[in-house]
C-alpha positions as CSV (number, residue, x, y, z in Angstrom):
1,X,0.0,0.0,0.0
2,X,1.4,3.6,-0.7
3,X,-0.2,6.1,1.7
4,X,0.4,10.1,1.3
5,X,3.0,11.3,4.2
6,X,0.3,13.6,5.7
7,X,-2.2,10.5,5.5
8,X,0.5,8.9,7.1
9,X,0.7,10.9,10.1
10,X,-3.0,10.3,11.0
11,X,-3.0,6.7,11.0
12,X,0.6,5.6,11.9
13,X,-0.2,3.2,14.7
14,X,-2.6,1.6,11.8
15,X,0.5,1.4,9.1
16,X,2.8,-0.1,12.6
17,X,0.7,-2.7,12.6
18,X,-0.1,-4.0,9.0
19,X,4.2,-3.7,8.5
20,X,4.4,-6.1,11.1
21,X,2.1,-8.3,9.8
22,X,4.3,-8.5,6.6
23,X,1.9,-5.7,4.9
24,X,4.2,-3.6,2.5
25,X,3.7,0.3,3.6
26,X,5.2,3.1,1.4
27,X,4.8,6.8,2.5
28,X,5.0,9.1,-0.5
29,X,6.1,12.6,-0.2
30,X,6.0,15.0,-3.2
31,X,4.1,12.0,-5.2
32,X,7.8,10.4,-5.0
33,X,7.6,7.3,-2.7
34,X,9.8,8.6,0.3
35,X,10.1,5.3,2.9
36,X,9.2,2.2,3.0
37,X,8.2,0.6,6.8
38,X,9.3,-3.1,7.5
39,X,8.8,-5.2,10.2
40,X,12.1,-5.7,12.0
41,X,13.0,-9.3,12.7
42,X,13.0,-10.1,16.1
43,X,14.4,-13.3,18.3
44,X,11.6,-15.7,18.2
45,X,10.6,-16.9,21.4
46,X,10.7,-20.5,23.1
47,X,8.1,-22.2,23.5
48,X,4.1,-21.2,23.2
49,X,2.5,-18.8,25.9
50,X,-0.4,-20.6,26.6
51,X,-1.4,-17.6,29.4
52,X,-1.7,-15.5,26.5
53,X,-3.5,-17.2,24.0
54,X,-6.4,-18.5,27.0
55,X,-6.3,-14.6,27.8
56,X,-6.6,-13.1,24.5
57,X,-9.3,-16.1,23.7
58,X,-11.6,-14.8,27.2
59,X,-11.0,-11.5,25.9
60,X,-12.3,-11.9,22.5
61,X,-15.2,-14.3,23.8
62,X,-13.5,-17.9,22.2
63,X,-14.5,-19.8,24.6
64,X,-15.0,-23.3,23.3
65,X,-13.0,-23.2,20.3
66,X,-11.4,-26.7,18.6
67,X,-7.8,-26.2,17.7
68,X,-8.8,-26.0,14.0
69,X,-11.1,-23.1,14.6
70,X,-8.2,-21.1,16.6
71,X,-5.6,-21.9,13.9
72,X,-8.0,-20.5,11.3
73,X,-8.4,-17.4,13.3
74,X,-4.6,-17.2,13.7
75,X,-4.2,-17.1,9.8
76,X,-6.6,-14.8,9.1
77,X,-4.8,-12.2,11.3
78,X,-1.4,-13.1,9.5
79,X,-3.3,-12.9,5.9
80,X,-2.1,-9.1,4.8
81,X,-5.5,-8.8,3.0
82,X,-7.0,-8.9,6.1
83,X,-5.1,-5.6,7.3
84,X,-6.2,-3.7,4.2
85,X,-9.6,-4.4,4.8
86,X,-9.3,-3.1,8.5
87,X,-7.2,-0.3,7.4
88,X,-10.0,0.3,5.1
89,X,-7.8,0.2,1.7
90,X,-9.1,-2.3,-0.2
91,X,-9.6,-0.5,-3.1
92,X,-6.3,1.6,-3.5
93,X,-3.3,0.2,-5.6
């Protein structure tokens, strides 16, 4: 996605968070793309934080989810078509 620096400003946090999700984020300044954000690569951690994932499923009301269900969900917040619909781009190129 290519955004317009001031565009950019307003929804920064939004842009954050589709790069790290692998999204590809260029902010154009003078209709000259300008930067390009990537996710930096990070030590992956050992093991799987079950705490977390039983928190995050109370939170978001999964309670009685198979283990096919939650891997489903878990791709479809890695799918970067996913972040352009929340980020409500869709239809830009």
């Amino acid at each position: 996605m290519e955004l317009a620096l001031h565009e950019a400003e307003t929804r920064l946090a939004e842009l954050v968070t589709a790069a790290e999700k692998g999204e590809r984020v260029v902010i154009v300044k003078d209709g000259e793309p300008a930067v390009q954000l990537v996710r930096c690569e990070r030590k992956q951690r050992r093991g799987f934080d079950w705490d977390r994932l039983n928190a995050n499923r109370r939170r978001l009301g999964i309670k009685d989810a198979s283990p096919e269900e939650v891997e489903a969900m878990m791709a479809a917040f890695h799918d970067s078509a996913l972040s352009r619909r929340v980020l409500g781009l869709e239809d830009e190129e």
